[in-house]
C-alpha positions as CSV (number, residue, x, y, z in Angstrom):
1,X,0.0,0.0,0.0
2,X,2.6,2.3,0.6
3,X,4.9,1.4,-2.5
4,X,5.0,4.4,-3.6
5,X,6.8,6.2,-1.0
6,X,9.3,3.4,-1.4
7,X,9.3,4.4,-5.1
8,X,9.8,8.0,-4.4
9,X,12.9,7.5,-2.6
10,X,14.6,5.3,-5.3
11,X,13.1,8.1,-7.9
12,X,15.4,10.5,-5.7
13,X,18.2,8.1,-5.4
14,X,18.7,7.4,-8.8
15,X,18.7,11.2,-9.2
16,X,21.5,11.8,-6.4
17,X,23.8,9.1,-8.2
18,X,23.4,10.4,-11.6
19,X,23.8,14.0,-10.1
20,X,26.7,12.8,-8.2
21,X,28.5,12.3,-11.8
22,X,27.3,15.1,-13.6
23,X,28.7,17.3,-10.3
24,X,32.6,15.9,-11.7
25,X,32.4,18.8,-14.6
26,X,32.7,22.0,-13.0
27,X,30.2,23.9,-16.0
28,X,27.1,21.4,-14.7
29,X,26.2,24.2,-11.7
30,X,22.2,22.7,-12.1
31,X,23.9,19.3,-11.5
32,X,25.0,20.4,-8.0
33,X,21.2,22.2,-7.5
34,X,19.5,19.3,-8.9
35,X,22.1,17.3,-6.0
36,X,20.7,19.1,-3.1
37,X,17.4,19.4,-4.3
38,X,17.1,15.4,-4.2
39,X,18.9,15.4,-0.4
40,X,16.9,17.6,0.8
41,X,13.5,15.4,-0.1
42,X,15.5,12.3,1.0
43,X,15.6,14.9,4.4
44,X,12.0,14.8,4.5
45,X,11.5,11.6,3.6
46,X,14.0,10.7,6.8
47,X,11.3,12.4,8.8
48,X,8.5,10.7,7.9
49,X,10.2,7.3,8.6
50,X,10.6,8.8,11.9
51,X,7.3,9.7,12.5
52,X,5.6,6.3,11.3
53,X,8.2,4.5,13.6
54,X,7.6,6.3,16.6
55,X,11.2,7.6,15.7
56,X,13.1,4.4,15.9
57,X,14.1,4.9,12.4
58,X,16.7,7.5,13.2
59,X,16.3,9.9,10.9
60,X,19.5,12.3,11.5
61,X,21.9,9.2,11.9
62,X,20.7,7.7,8.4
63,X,21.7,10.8,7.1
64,X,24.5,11.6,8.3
65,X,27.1,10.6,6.0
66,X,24.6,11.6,3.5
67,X,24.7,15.3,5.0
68,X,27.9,16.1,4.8
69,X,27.7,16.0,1.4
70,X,24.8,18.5,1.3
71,X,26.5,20.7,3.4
72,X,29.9,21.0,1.2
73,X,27.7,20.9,-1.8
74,X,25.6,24.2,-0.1
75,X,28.7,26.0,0.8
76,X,29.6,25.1,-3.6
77,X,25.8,26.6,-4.5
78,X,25.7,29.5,-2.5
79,X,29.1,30.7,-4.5
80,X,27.8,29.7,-7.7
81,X,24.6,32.0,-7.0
82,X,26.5,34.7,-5.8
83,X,28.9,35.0,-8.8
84,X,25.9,34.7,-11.4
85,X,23.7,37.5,-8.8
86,X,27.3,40.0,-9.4
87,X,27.1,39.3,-13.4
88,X,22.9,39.2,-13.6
89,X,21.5,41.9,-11.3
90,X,19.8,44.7,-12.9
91,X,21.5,48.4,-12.1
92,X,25.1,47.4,-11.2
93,X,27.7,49.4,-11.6
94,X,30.0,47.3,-13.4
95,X,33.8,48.5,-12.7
96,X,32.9,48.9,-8.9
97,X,31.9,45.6,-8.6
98,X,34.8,44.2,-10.5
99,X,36.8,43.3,-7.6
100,X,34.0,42.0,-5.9
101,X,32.7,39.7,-8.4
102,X,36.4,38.6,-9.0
103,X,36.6,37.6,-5.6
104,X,33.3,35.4,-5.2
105,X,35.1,33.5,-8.3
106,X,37.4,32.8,-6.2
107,X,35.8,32.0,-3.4
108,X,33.9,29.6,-5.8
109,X,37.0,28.2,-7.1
110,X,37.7,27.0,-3.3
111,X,34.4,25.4,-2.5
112,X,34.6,23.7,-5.7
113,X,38.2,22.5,-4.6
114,X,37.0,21.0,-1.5
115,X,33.8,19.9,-3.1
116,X,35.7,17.2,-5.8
117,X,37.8,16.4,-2.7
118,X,34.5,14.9,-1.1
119,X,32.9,13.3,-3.8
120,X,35.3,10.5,-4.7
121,X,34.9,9.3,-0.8
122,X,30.8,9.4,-0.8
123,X,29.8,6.0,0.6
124,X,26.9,5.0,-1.8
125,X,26.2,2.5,0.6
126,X,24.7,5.3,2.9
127,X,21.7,5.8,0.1
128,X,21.2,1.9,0.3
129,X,21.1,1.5,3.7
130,X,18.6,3.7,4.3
131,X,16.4,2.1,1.3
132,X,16.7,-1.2,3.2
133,X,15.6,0.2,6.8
134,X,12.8,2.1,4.8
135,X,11.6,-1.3,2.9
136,X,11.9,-2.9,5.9
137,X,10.0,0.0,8.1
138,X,7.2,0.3,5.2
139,X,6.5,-3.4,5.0
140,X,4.2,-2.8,8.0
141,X,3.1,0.8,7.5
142,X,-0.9,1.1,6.1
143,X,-1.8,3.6,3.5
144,X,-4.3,4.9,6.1
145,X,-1.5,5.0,8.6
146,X,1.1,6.5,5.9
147,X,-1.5,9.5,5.1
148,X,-2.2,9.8,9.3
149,X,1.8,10.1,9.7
150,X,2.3,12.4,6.8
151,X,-0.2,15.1,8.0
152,X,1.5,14.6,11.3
153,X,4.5,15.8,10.5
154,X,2.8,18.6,8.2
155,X,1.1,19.9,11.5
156,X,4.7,19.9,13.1
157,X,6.5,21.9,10.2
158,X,3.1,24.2,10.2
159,X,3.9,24.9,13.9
160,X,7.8,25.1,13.7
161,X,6.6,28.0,11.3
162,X,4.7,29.6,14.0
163,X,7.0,29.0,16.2
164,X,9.8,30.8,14.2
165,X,7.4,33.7,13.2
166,X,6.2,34.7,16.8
167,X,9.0,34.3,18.7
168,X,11.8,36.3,16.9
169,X,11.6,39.4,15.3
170,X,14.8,39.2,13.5
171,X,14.6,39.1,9.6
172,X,16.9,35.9,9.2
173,X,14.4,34.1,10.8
174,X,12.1,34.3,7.5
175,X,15.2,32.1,5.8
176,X,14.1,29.3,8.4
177,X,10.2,29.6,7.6
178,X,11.5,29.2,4.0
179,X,13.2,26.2,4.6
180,X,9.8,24.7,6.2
181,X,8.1,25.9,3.6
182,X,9.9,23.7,1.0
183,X,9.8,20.9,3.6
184,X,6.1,21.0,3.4
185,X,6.0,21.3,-0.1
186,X,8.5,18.0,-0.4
187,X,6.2,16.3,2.4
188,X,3.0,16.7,-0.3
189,X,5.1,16.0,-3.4
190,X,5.9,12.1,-1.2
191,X,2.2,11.8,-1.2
192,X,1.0,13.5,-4.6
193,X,-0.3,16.1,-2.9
194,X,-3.1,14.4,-0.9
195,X,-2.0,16.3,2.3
196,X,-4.6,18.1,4.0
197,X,-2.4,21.5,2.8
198,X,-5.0,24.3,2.1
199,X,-6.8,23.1,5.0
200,X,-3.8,23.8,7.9
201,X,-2.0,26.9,5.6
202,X,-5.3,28.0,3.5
203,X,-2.7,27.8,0.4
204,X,-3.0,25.8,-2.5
205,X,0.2,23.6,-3.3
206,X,0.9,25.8,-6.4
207,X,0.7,29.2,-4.2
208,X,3.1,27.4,-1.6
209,X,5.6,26.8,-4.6
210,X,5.5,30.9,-5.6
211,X,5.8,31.8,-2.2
212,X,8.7,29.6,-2.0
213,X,10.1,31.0,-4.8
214,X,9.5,34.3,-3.3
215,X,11.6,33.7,-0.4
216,X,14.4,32.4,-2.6
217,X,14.8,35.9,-4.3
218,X,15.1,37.5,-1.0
219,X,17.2,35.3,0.2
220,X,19.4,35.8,-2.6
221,X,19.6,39.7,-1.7
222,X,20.0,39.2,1.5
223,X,23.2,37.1,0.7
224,X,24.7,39.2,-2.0
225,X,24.2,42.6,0.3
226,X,26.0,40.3,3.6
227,X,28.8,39.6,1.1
228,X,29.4,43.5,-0.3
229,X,28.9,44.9,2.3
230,X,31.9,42.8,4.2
231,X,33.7,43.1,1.4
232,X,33.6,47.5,1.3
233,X,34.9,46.9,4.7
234,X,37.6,44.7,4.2
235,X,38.4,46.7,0.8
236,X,37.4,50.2,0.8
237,X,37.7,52.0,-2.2
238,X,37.4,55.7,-2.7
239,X,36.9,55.4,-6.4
240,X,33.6,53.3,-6.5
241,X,32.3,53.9,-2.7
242,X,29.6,56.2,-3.9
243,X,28.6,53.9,-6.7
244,X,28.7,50.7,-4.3
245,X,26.6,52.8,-1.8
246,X,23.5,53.1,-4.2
247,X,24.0,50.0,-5.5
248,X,23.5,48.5,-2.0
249,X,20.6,51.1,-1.4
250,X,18.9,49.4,-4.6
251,X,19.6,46.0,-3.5
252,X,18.1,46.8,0.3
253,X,15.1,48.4,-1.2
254,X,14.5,45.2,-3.4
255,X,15.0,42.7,-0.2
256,X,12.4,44.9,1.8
257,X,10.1,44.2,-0.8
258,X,10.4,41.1,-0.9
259,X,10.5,40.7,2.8
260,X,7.1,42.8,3.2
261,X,5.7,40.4,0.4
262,X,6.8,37.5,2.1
263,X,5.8,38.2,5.2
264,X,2.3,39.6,3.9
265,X,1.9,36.0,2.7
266,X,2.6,34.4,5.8
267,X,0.1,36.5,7.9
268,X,-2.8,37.4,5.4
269,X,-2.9,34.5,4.1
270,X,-1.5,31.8,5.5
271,X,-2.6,33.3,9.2
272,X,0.5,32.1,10.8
């Protein structure tokens, strides 16, 4: 009854290992996306097995090995989004930015360093392990039991949101609701979207995957403006201050937007 869950992880593994040699040519950047994109369902996936075991399934020590590849892999994507944001962002003022955007090549250069370092030591056996403790943990799971279990843990993320929203004011805590967000929206994917969604967050599945996408681009400001605004410190330059000042006055401006937008989402109409 609950093959397809089953299938859904060996649909993402399949992905991870053909990923994993796409990620040897340093050009593929959506190879290393489409990576942590699959690790992170496998993430949520790890959850689930949790819940319908009553946690006996161990969900952060099946992926554990598995993590540290997502983390390096992060550290790799965050550069590579950064040094396309220097080259694609509207209203930059080119020469100014020329030292910046030379160094987040660099800095990319170094992640992708110890990234290749990783990979050759990534124990595949991890990924099967885990599909032999979920076979084994599914073998006894209903579908009515499944579906129970999976809008469990969809109440939990849906009050970790909450939680995050009401009890910090600070604006990094939006990049955590964010991260829910896309948990949720991985949870309902595991199921083909017969979660009780628009029911607990009054959102369709389709609106959760724009607001999602919202977030992103503000998180992307918010992580190019961190990284100029270091590096003005670290590098001041007479020449281009002025220009670099309204350039970061453009890119605030555009990451209060979005904030306001995102955060008018969560209240009006999710009614976090």
């Amino acid at each position: 009854m609950t093959d397809y869950i089953l299938a859904y992880f060996h649909k993402h593994k399949s992905l991870i290992e053909g990923n994993l040699l796409l990620c040897a040519d340093p050009k593929d950047v959506e190879a290393v996306h489409n990576l942590r994109l699959s690790i992170k369902r496998l993430r949520v996936l790890a959850r689930l097995a949790d819940e319908l075991s009553e946690r006996t399934f161990d969900a952060r020590g099946s992926m554990k090995k598995i993590n540290k590849l997502f983390k390096r892999a992060g550290r790799l994507r965050d550069a590579q989004v950064l040094g396309a944001l220097s080259i694609e962002l509207p209203e930059k003022p080119l020469p100014a930015l020329a030292d910046f955007t030379t160094r987040l090549q660099d800095r990319e250069k170094i992640q992708r360093n110890k990234f290749d370092l990783l990979l050759p030591s990534f124990p595949g056996k991890s990924l099967d392990d885990f599909g032999l403790k979920l076979s084994t943990l599914l073998a006894d799971v209903s579908e009515k039991k499944a579906l129970m279990g999976g809008n469990k843990l969809l109440t939990t993320f849906i009050n970790e949101i909450r939680d995050l929203f009401h009890a910090r004011t600070d604006e990094k805590r939006l990049h955590e609701i964010r991260t829910r967000l896309k948990d949720i929206n991985y949870l309902n994917n595991i199921f083909d979207e017969q979660l009780h969604i628009e029911e607990q967050i009054y959102i369709s599945a389709e609106r959760l995957k724009e607001t999602g996408e919202l977030a992103g681009s503000w998180h992307d400001c918010l992580n190019f403006m961190s990284k100029l605004e270091k590096f003005m410190l670290k590098h001041p330059d007479p020449e281009y201050s002025a220009a670099l000042e309204e350039f970061i006055n453009t890119i605030t401006r555009r990451k209060q937007d979005l904030s306001q937008e995102f955060t008018c989402v969560l209240i009006n109409e999710m009614r976090v």
